[in-house]
N, C-alpha and C positions, 0 to 999 in steps of 0.2 A: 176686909174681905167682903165678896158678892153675898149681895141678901138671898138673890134670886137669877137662877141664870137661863135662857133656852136653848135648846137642842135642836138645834136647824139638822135635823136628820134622822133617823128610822132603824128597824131593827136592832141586830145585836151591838152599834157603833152607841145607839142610844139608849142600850139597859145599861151600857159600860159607863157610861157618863153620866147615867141618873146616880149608880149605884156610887160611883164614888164620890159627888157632889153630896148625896144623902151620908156621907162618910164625914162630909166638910162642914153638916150644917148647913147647909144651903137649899133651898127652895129650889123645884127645877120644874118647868114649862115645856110639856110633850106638843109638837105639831105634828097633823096626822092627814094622809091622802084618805080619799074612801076609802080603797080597799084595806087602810091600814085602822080603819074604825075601832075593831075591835084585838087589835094589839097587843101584845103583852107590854112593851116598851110605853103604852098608850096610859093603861091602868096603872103602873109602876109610879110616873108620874106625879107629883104633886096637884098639875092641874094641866089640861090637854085643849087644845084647841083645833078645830077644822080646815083645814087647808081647799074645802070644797074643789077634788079634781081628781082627776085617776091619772095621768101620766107625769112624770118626773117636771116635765118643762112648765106645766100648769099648778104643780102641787112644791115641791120640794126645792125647786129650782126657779118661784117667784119671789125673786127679792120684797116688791112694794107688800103682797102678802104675808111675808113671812115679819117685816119690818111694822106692819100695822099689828100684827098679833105681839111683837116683844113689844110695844107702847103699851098695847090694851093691857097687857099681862103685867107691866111694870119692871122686867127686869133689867136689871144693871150691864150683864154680859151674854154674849151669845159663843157657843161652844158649835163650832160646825163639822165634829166630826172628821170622817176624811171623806173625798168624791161630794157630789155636789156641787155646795158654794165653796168648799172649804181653800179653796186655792183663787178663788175670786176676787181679783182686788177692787175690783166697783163695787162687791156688795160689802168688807172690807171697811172703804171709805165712807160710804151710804151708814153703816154701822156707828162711823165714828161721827160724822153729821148729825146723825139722831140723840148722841150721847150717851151710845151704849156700846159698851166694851166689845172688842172681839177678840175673842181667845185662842191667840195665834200671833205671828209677827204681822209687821205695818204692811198697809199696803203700797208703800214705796216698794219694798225689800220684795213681798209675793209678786208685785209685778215688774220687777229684774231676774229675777231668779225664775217666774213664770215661762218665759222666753229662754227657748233652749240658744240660741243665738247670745242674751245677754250673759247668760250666766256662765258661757264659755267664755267672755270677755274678763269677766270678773277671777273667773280662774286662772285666766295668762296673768290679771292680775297679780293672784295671790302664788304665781309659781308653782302653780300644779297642772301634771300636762292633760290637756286632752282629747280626744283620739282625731287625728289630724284628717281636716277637711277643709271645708271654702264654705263663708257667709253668703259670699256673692260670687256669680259667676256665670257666663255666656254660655246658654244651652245649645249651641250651637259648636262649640268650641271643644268638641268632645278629645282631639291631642290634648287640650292644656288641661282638662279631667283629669283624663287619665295619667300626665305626667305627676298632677301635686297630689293627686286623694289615690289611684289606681283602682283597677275593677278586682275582689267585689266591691261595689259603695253601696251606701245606705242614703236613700233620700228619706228626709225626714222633716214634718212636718212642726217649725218654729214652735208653734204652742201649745204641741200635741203630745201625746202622754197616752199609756194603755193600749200601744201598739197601733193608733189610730196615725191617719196619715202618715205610712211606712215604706217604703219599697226598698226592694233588693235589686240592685241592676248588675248583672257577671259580664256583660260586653256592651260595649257605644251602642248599638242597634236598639238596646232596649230603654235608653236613657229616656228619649221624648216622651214616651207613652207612659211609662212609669212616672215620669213630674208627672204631668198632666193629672195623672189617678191621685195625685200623694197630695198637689194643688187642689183637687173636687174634695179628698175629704179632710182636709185642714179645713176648707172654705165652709165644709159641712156641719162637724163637729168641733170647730174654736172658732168659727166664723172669722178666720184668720187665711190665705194661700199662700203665705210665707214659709219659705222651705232653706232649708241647706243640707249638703251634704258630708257625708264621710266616711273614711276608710270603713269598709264591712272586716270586723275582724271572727274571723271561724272561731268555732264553739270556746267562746271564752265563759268566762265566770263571772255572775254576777255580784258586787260584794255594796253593802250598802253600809254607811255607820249612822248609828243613831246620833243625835246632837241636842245641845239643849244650854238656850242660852238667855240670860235673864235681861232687863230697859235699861240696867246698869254698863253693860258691858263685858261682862264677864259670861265666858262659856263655856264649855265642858263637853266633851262624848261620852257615851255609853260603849261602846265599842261595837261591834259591826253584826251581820248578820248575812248569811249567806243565802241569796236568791233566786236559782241558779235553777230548779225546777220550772219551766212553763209553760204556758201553751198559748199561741197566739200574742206573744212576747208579755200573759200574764201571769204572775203568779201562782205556785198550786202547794208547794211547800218550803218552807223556811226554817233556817236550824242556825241557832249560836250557841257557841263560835261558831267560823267557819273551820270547814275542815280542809281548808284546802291554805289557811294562812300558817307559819312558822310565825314565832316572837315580833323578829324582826321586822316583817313587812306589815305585820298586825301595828306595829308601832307607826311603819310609814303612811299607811293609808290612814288611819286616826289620825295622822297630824296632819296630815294633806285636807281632810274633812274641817279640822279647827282652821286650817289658814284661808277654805272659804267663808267658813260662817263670818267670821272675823272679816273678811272684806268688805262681807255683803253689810255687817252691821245685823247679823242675826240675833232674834231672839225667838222663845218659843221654842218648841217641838219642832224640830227639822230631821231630814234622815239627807244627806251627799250619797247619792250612788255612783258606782264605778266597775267598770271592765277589767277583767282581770285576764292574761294573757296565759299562754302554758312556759313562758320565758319571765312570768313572774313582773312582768311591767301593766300597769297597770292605769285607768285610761280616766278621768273621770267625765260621767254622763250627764248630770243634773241634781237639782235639788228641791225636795219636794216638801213644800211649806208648809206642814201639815202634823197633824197626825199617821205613821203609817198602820193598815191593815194589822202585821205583824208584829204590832209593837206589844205583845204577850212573851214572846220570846226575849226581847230586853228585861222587859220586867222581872222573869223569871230565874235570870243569871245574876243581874244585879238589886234585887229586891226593892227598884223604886218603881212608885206609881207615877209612869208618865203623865195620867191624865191630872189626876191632882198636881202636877209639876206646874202642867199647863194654866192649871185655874189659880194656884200661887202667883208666877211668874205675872200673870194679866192681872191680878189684884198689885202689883207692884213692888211684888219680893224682892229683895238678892237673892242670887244664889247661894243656898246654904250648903252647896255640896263644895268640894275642892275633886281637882282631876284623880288626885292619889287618895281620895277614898270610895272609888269608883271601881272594882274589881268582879271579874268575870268566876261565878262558880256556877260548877257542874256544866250540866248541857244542856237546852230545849230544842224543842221539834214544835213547829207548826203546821197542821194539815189545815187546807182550805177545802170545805165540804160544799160543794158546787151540786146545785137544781142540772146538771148538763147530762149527754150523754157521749161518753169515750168513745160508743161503738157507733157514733153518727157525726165524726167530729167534734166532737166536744161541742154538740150544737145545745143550748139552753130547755130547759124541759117546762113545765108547768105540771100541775095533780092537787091531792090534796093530801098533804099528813095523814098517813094511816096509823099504822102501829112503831111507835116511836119510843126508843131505849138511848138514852145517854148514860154510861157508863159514870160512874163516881168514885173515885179511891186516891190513895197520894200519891202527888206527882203527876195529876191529870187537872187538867180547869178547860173549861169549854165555855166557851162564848155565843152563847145560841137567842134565835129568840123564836126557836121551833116549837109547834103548839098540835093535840092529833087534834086534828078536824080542819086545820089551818089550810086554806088557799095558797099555793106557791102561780104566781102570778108572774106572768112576762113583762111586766110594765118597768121594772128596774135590774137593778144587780143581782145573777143565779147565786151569790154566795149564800147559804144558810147558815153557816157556822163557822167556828175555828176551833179546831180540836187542838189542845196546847198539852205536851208533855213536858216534864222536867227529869232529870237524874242526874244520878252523882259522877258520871261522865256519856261519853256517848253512846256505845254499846246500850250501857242503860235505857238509856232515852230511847233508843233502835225500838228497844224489846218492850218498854212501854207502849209506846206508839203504836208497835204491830199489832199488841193485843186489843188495844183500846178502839182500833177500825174493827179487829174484829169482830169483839164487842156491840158495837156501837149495830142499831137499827131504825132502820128508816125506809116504810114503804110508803107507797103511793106517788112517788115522784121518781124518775131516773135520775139517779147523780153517779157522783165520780167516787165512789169508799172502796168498789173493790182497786179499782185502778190505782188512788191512794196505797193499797194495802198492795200491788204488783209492785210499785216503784218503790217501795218503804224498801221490800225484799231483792230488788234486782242487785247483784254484783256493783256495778256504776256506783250504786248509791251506799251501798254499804261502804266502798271503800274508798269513797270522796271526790271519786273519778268523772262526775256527772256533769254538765254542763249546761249552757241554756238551751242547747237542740236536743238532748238527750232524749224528751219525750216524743218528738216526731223521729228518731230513731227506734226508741221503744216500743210504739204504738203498734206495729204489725205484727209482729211477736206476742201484744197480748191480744190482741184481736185472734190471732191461731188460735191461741190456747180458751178463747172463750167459746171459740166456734167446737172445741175438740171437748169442753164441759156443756156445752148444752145439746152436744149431741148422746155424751153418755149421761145426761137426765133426761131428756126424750126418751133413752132405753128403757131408762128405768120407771120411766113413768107410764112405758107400754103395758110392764111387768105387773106394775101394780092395779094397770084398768082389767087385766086380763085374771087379777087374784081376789077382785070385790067379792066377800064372801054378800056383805048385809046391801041388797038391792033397794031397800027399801028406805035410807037413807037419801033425803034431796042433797043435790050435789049442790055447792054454794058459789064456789070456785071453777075458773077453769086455768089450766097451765099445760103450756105444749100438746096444745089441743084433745085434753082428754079432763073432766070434769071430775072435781073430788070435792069432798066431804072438807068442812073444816078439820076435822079428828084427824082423815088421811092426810092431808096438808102439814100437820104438825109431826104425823110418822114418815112422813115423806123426809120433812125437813131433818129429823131424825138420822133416818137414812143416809 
């Protein structure tokens, strides 16, 4: 087993990976941006080092930097998290060059599977369908388009992920302009312009299954997770099971996942995700080499810790699980608690940590690494947290969840809880009917109703400027342009 492992990544990805390596006995090595100086992930640490820089591309996302700090540090393996390097097979290889583990599959495997292009090859491979397009094809040529993929299509950017290099084209006319946009930010953001397309299939379902396979050859799923919430084609909440799968096709898509890992030669933490149709056919997308975000919800139905799985598997285990002792209890719900704002696009916020409440009771686990006083900074990812519920079926989990947003407090930065807490409750979601556009369906609807609650708290905030008995009180605050008193603030809230 690792003596000593790094954490090439930040935040709550990196209290998770201290806490369970401190689980394994193992030494673990925090790297840190400036602004992530004074960190909780940073302290937790065994021992931390400087990455002198403030943007991701300078700090988090310098290989030679991060590779000279695991030498100086001494350790054995590097753990990277998800986002980042962690899908990187140059830094990957660079890892293996140096003689230091990387805790994840080879980077042969991440960089076939990286390529949305290869990894559909690999799937005609393994007899699993997926959603029918063209690698190649004359942009000029818009009849023979439209004969083999049909409009809507999806251009999509070879090595692009997170809804980056995307477009949606509904007729020939918009074919050109759209590559063109989908070619600038592939070229941008994977420094790749390689694109293919394919059939746009309407609001299907997003279904992912977790996977997990050890250098021996042998691999296993965890069973699946439904993704099907998001915004900007990213995630915002996740819940296993799905609720939208019967036995039977739970069965098919799980094996459909083992017949690529299996092609690919997977090991490691992998998740196969897949489109899910309303005729129950079902498409696959891709596979993400990784740790995913939500992998709190696997944990929580099947009681294994993927990340120690992870740091086993890269120490050189077998797998010591068999497929049939791998079984789904109760239900979880994952909320992603996002720095953004709903009522401005879901556009990114920055502030700082004011007054902050994370609820604690059973059947709740939050993965936070929120601090009051704390900087919420635009330089990386708005996620702050992952609020995790569990129960003994779904309902359950429903009613967890509801409470535990409403619960949950956090000022000084705009993010997405109430919104979280609209879609927990909307019909769609209660009754598994939701899909991946749901939220831009939903979004006007809670926008009315925000605009129809802060008109009746301006009422009432008239009410109360106009019933100040103690004038002698300095006002501390202002809200809906009328200034109060801490005291009023809390009778307000009251209210």
């Amino acid at each position: 087993m690792f003596k000593k492992i790094l954490i090439a990544n930040r935040s709550e990805i990196a209290r998770r990976i201290i806490a369970a390596a401190k689980e394994m006995d193992i030494q673990t090595v925090a790297i840190y941006s400036d602004p992530d100086a004074q960190a909780i992930f940073v302290r937790e640490a065994d021992e931390a080092y400087p990455l002198n820089g403030i943007e991701a591309k300078e700090t988090y996302l310098d290989v030679e930097k991060v590779l000279a700090i695991a030498k100086t540090a001494g350790v054995d393996a590097i753990h990277p998290g998800y986002g980042f390097l962690s899908e990187n097979a140059d830094f990957a290889s660079s890892c293996a060059q140096a003689q230091i583990k990387f805790i994840g599959p080879s980077p042969e495997v991440i960089k076939k599977l990286g390529s949305k292009t290869a990894s559909k090859e690999i799937a005609k491979i393994a007899k699993v369908p997926s959603v029918p397009g063209m690698q190649t094809f004359d942009e000029k040529n818009i009849k023979e388009i439209e004969s083999k993929v049909g409009f809507p299509l999806l251009i999509k950017a070879a090595a692009g992920g997170g809804g980056k290099g995307m477009r949606i084209v509904t007729k020939g006319e918009e074919f050109t302009e759209a590559l063109q946009a989908a070619k600038r930010e592939g070229l941008a953001f994977f420094k790749d312009d390689t694109v293919f397309i394919e059939r746009y299939i309407e609001n299907p379902k997003h279904i992912e299954v977790q996977l997990l396979g050890d250098e021996h050859g042998n691999l296993i799923h965890l069973f699946e997770r439904e993704c099907s919430v998001q915004r900007r084609h990213q995630k915002m909440i996740e819940e296993s099971p799905s609720p939208s799968l019967n036995p039977k096709l739970r069965q098919k898509i799980c094996e459909a996942a083992i017949k690529i890992a299996k092609a690919a030669h997977y090991s490691s933490a992998g998740t196969a995700e897949f489109l899910l149709d309303h005729q129950g056919n079902f498409y696959f997308l891709e596979v993400n080499t990784r740790l995913q975000v939500e992998h709190p919800i696997t944990e929580a139905v099947t009681g294994i810790d993927l990340v120690k799985a992870q740091i086993r598997i890269a120490a050189g285990e077998k797998l010591w699980l068999k497929q049939k002792d791998i079984v789904q209890r109760g239900h979880a719900i994952e909320c992603r608690l996002y720095a953004e704002d709903p009522e401005n696009n879901f556009l990114p916020s920055d502030g700082k940590v004011g007054l902050l409440f994370e609820p604690s009771r059973p059947g709740i686990r939050i993965d936070s690494a929120l601090e009051q006083g704390q900087d919420i900074l635009p330089y990386y990812d708005p996620m702050l947290a992952k609020l995790i519920t569990w129960g003994a079926d779904r309902p359950e989990a429903l009613i967890k969840t509801s409470k535990m947003l409403a619960d949950f407090i956090l000022l000084g930065t705009r993010h997405n809880l109430d919104f979280l807490g609209y879609t927990l409750a909307h019909p769609d979601f209660i009754d598994g009917t939701y899909h991946t556009h749901s939220v831009a369906k939903w979004i006007d609807p809670y926008l009315s109703l925000r605009k129809e609650e802060a008109q009746r708290l301006e009422g009432l905030a008239d009410l109360l400027a106009k019933t100040k008995t103690n004038t002698a009180q300095q006002p501390t605050k202002s809200f809906a342009g009328n200034n109060f008193t801490l005291k009023e603030l809390e009778n307000f809230r009251n209210v």
